[in-house]
C-alpha positions as CSV (number, residue, x, y, z in Angstrom):
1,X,-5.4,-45.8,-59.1
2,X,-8.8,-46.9,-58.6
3,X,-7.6,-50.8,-59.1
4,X,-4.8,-49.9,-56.4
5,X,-7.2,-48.8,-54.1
6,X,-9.6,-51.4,-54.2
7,X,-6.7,-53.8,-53.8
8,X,-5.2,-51.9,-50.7
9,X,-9.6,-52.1,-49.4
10,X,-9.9,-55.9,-49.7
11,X,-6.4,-56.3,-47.8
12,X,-7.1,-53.8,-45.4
13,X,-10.0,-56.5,-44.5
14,X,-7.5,-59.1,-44.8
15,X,-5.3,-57.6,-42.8
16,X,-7.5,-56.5,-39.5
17,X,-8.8,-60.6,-39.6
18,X,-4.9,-61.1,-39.6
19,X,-4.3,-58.8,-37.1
20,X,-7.2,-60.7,-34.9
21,X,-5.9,-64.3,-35.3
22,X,-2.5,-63.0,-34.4
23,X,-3.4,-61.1,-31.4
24,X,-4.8,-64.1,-29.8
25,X,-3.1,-66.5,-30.9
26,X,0.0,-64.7,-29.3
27,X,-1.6,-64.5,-25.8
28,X,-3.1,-67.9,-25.8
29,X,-1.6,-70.3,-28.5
30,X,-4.8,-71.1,-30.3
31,X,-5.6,-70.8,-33.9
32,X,-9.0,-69.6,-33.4
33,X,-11.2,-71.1,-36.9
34,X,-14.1,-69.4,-36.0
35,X,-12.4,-65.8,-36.7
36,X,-15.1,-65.5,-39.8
37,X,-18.0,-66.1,-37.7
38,X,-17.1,-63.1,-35.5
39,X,-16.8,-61.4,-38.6
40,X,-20.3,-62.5,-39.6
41,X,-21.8,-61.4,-36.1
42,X,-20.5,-58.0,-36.7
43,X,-22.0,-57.8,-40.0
44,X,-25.5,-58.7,-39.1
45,X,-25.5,-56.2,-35.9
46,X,-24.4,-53.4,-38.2
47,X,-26.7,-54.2,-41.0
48,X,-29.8,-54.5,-38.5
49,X,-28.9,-51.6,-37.0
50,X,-28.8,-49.2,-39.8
51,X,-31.8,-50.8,-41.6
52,X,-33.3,-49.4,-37.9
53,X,-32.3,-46.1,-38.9
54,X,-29.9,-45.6,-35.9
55,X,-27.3,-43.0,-35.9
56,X,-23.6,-43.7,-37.3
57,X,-22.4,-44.0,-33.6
58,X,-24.8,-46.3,-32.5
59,X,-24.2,-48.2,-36.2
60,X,-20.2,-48.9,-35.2
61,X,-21.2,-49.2,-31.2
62,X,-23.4,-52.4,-31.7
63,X,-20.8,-54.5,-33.8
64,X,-18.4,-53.4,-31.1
65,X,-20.3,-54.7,-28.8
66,X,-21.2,-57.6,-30.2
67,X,-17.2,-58.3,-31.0
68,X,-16.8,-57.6,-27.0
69,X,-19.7,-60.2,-25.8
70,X,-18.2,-62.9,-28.1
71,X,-14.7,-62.6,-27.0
72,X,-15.9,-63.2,-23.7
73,X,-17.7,-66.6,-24.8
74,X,-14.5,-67.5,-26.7
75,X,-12.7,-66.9,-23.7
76,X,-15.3,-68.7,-21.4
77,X,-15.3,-72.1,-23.9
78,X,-11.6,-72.2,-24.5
79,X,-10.4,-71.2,-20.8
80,X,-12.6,-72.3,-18.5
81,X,-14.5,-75.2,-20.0
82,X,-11.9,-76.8,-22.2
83,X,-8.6,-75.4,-19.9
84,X,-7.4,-78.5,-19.5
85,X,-7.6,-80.1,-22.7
86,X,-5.0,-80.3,-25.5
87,X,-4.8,-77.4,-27.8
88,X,-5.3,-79.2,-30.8
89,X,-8.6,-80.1,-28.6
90,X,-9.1,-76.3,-28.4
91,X,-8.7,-75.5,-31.6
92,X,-11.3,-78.1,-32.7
93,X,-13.8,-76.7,-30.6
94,X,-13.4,-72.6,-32.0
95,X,-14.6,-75.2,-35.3
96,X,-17.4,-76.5,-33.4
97,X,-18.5,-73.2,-32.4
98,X,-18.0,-71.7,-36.3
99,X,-20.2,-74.5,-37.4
100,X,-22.8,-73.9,-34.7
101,X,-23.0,-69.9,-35.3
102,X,-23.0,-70.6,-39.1
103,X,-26.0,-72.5,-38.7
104,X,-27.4,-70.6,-35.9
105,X,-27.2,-67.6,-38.5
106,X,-28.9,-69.7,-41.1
107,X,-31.9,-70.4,-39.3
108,X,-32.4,-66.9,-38.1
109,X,-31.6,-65.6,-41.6
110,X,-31.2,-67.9,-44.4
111,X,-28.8,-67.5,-46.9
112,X,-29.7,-64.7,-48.8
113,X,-27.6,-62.0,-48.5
114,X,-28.6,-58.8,-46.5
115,X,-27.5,-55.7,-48.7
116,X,-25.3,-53.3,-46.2
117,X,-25.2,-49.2,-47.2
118,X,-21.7,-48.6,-46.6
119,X,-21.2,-47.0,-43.0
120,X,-20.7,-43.2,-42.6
121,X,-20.6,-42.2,-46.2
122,X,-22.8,-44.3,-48.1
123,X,-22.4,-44.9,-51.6
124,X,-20.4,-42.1,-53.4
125,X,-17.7,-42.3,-55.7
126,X,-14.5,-39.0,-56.1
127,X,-13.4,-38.5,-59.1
128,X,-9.5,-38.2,-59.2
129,X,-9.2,-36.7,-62.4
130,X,-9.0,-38.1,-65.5
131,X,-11.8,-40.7,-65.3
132,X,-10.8,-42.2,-62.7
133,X,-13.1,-42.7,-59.3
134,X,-12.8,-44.2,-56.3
135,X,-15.4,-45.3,-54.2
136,X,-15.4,-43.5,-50.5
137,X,-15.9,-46.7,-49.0
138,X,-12.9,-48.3,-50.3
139,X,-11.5,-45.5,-48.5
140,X,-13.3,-45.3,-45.8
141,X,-11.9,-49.2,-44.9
142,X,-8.6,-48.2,-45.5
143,X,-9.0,-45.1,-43.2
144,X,-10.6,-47.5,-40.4
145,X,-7.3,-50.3,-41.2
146,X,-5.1,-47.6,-39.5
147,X,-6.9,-46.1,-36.9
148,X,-7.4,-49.4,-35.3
149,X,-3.7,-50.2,-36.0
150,X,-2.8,-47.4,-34.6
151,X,-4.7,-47.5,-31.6
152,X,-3.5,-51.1,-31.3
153,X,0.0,-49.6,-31.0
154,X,-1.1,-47.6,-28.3
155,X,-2.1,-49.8,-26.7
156,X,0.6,-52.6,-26.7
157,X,2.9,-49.7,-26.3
158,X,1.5,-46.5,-23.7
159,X,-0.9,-48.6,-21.8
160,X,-0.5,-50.9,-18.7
161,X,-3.2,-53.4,-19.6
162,X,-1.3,-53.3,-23.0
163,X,2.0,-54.0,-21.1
164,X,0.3,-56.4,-19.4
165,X,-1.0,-58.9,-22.6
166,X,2.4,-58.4,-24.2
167,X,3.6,-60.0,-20.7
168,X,1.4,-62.5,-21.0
169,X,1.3,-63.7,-24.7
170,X,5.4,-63.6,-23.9
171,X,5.2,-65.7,-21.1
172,X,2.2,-66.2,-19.0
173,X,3.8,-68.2,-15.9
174,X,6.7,-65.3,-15.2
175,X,3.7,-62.6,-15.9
176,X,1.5,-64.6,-13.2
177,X,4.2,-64.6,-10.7
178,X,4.9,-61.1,-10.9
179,X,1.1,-60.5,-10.2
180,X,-0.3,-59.7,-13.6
181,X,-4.0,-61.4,-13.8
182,X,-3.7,-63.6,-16.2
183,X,-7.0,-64.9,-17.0
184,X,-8.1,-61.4,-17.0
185,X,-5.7,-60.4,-19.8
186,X,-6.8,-63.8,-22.1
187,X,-9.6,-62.6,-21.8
188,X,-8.8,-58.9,-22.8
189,X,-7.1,-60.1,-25.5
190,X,-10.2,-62.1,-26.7
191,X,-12.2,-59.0,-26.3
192,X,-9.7,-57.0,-28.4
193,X,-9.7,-59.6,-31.1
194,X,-13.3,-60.0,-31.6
195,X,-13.7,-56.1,-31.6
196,X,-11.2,-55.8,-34.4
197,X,-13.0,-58.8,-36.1
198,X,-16.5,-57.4,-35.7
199,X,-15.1,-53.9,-37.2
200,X,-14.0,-55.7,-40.0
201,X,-17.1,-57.4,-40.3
202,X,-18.6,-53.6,-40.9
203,X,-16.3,-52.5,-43.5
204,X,-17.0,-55.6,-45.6
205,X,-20.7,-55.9,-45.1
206,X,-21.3,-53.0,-48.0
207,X,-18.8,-55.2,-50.7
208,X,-20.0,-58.7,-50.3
209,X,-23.5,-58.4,-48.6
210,X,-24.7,-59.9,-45.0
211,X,-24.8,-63.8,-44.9
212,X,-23.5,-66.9,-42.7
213,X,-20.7,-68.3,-44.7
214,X,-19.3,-64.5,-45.2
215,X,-16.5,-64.9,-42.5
216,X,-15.4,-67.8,-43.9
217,X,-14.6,-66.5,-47.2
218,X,-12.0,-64.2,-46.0
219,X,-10.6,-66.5,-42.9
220,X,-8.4,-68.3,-45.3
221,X,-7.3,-65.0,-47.2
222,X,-6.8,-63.7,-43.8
223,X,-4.6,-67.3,-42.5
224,X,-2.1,-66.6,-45.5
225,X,-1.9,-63.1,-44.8
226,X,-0.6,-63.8,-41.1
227,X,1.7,-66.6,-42.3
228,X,2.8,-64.2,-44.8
229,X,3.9,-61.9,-41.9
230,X,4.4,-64.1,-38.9
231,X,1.9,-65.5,-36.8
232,X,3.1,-63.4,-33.7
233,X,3.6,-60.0,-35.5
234,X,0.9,-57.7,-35.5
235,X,3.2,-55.2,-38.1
236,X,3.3,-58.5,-40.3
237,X,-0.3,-58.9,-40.5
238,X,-1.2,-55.7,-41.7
239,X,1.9,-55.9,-44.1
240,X,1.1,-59.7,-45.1
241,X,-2.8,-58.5,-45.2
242,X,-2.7,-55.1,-47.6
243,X,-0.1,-56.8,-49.7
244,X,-2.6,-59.8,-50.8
245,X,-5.2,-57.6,-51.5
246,X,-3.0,-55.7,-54.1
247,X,-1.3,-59.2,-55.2
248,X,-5.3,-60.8,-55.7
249,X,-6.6,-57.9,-57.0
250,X,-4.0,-57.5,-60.1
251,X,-4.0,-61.1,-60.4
252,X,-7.6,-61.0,-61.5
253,X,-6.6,-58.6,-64.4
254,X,-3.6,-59.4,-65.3
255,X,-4.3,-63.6,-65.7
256,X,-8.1,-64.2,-64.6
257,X,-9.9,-64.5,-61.6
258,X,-9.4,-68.5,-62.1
259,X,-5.8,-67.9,-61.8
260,X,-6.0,-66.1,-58.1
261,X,-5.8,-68.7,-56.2
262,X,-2.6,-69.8,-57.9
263,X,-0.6,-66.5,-57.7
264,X,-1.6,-66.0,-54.0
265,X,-0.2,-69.5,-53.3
266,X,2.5,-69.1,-55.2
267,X,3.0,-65.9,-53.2
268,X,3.3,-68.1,-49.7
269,X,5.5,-70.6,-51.2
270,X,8.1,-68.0,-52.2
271,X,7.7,-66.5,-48.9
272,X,7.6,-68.9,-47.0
273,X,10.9,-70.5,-48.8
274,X,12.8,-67.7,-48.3
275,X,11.5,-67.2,-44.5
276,X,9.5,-69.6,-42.8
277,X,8.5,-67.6,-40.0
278,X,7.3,-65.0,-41.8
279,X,8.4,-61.5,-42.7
280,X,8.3,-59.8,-39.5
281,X,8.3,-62.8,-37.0
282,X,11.7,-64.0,-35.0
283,X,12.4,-67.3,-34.3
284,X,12.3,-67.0,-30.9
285,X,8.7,-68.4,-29.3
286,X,6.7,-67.4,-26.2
287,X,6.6,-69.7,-23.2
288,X,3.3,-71.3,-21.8
């Protein structure tokens, strides 16, 4: 049970990544690389903030806003400064910027990790009965995966602005004309992704520690998981995301951590053979 539920944790970090690079990549058509860097940000404004001593609200509020603030750059660079290039120009710059934060984060910090108290709970362990624990953090993240997913759906599906960036990332011309703001919900949906990154960010800050190349460890885990459940499906993300958790995580036990890599891989291959678009996704694509 314990192995099960650290598995489901590490996906559930997987998956809200997944759910980030899909959202925006829905409403604007860009693979955005420097995902992990917003992760990283989020770290090191939680981490700074509870080695302050501030109060759990104020802990989760920072990241938050930090996630906000960035989404706003990202949309900024990619919209305004670099609307008229190429996307494979775009996407070349969200690099640019992943390699500038890295090393902004480097100079500020250095590479030693920060060590993160997990938020809300700290570090405590429940026994489940015979033996067997489970840290309250792994549950914790797992706890966090759905509230956001959930508020997420209700978003996309009882709100107008939600309405209004499914309009959009369906097709932004016809959403224009009707007199939806476009550049206002791009930018939303920036917002919304770096928010769910930055939370992210917080859950896994405890596990791994703070440091700059953290993000980038789990952006490729995170790529996989949204291929694994289309790049356009925020259901398939989550699904693509908790179920490469569990696959790495029994994978290290059952053939060696050397070996990961190769299961996961083999995971996306058979997938990916047997539906290229991904689990949830439908063939049909949005319109620029």
């Amino acid at each position: 049970m314990s192995l099960l539920v650290g598995g489901i944790a590490i996906g559930a970090v997987y998956a809200l990544v997944a759910i980030s690079l899909t959202l925006i990549f829905r409403a604007t058509g860009i693979v955005n690389f420097a995902q992990g860097e917003m992760l990283m940000v989020g770290g090191y404004a939680y981490v700074i903030l509870a080695g302050s001593g501030a109060n759990p609200a104020v802990q989760i509020a920072g990241p938050i806003a930090a996630g906000l603030v960035l989404g706003l750059l990202f949309f900024f660079v990619t919209r305004v400064l670099l609307g008229r290039a190429a996307e494979i120009t775009v996407v070349i710059g969200t690099l640019a910027i992943s390699i500038l934060l890295q090393a902004a984060a480097r100079l500020k910090f250095t590479d030693n990790p920060m060590r993160a108290v997990p938020w809300l709970f700290g570090e405590r362990d429940i026994a489940l009965g015979g033996g067997t624990t489970v840290s309250i953090n792994a549950l914790t993240v797992v706890l966090a995966t759905v509230v956001v997913f959930a508020a997420l759906q209700w978003l996309f599906s009882r709100t107008l602005y939600g309405k209004a960036m499914r309009a959009v990332a369906e097709d932004a011309r016809r959403a224009a004309i009707t007199g939806i703001p476009v550049n206002a919900m791009l930018a939303l949906s920036w917002c919304v992704g770096g928010v769910v990154t930055a939370v992210a960010g917080v859950l896994l800050s405890p596990v791994t520690g703070v440091f700059p190349a953290m993000g980038a460890s789990v952006l490729f885990p995170a790529f996989i998981a949204a291929a694994l459940g289309g790049f356009e499906s925020v259901v398939g993300a989550l699904v693509g995301g908790l179920g490469l958790g569990i696959v790495q995580t029994y994978a290290v036990v059952g053939v060696g951590g050397a070996f990961r890599d190769v299961v996961t891989f083999a995971v996306l291959v058979a997938v990916l053979i047997w539906r290229p678009q991904g689990i949830f996704a439908t063939v049909a694509r949005r319109t620029h």
